[in-house]
C-alpha positions in Angstrom: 129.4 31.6 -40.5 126.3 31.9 -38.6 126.3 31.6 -34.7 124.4 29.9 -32.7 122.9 32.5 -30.1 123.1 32.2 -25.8 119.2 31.8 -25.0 117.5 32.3 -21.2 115.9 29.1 -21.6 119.3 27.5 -21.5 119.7 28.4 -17.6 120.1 25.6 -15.2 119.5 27.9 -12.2 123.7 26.8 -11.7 124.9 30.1 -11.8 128.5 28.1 -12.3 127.1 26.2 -15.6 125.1 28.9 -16.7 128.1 31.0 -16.7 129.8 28.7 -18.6 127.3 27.8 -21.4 127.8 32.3 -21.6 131.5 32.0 -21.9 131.3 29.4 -24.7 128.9 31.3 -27.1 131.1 34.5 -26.3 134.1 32.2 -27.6 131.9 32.1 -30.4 131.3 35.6 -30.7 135.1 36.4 -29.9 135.9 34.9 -33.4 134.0 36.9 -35.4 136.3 39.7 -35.0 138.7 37.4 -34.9 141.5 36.8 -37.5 143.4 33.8 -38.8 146.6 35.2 -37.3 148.6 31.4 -35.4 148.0 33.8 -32.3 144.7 34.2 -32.7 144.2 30.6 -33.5 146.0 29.3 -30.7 144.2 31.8 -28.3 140.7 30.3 -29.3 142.3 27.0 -28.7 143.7 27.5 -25.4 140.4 28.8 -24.3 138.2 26.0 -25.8 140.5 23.7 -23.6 140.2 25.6 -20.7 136.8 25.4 -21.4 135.7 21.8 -21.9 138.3 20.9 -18.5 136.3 23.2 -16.2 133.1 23.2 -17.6 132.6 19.4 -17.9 133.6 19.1 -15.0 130.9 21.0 -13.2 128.4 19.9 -15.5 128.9 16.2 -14.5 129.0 17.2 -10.9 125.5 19.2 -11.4 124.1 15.7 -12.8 125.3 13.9 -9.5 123.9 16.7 -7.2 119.9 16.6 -9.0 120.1 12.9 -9.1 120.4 12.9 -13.0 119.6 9.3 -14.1 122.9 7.0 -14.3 122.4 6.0 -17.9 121.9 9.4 -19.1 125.1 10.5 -16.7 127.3 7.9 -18.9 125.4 9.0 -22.6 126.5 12.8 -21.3 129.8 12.1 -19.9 130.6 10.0 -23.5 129.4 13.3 -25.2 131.9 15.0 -23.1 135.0 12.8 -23.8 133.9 12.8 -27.3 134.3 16.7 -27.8 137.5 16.8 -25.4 138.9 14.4 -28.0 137.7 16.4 -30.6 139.3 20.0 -29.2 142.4 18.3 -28.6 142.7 16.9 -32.2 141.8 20.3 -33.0 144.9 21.9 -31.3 146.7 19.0 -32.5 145.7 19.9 -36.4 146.8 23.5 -36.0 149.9 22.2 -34.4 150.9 20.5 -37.6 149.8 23.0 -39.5 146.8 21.6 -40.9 144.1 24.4 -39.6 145.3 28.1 -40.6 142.3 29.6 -40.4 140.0 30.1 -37.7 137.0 29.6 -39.6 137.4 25.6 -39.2 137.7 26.0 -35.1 134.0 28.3 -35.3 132.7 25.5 -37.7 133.6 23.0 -35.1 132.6 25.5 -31.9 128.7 26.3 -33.7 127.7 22.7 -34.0 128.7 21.9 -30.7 126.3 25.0 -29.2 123.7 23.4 -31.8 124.6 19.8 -30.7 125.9 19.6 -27.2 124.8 22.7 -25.4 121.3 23.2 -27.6 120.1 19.9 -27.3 121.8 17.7 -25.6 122.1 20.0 -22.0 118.4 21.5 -22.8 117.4 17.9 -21.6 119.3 18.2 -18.8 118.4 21.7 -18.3 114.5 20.8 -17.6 116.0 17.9 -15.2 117.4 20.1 -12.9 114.9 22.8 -13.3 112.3 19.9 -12.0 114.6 19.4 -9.1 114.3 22.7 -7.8 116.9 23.5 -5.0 117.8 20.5 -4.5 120.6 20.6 -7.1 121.8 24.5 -6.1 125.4 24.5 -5.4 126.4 24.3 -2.0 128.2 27.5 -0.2 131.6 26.3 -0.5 131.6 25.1 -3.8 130.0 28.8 -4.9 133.0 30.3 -2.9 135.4 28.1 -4.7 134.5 26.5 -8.5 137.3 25.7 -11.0 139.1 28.7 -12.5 138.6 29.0 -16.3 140.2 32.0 -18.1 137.5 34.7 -19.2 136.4 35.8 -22.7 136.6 39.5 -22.6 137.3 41.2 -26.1 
């Protein structure tokens, strides 16, 4: 399995999404030491949905605050339901019994960094870079962002 690796030229400036898009690739990372014990499998999972419910969230909410054009908004927020729809079939799968070893979840977890975060948010990466401060979080929302578990070994 070869991982796809957290990069400085991925930073928004965000330190909400940029701490996010960090957790993600340490999901990643947390698999290669993982094994393909249900309880390992089911942690990964857990956290991957944690993940795409808070991060999404603030990603679409960093679009409306640098004025992110409206048809690239919908194109990015259909990415977003797409790979929600994907992790939950994912948790689904194991559920059943169909995944059993966490090899398939890292598969899934690579090309979305490669896909989603590497491309995909890159573009809007430069966007809000271009808008300076103008899409920095505000002081409340700093002192109070959506909880989403951590990723510590």
């Amino acid at each position: 399995m070869h991982n796809v690796e957290w990069d400085s030229s991925l930073e928004t400036g965000d330190t909400l999404v940029d701490e996010q898009h960090r957790n993600i690739h340490a999901l990643v990372a947390y698999m290669q030491g993982a094994d393909d014990r249900p309880e390992q499998i089911m942690l990964v999972l857990d956290r991957l949905m944690d993940h795409v419910a808070c991060h999404f969230a603030s990603e679409e909410d960093l679009m409306e605050r640098a004025h992110y054009p409206l048809d690239m908004i919908e194109e990015h927020v259909a990415a977003h339901h797409e790979l929600k729809q994907q992790a939950r079939e994912l948790t689904i799968k194991f559920r059943l019994g169909e995944i059993t070893s966490i090899s398939d979840i890292a598969d899934f977890l690579n090309e979305w960094l490669r896909e989603h975060v590497h491309q995909r948010d890159r573009v809007l990466v430069d966007y809000v870079r271009a808008c300076g401060e103008a899409a920095r979080l505000t002081e409340e929302w700093q002192s109070n962002p959506p909880q989403m578990n951590g990723y510590a070994r």
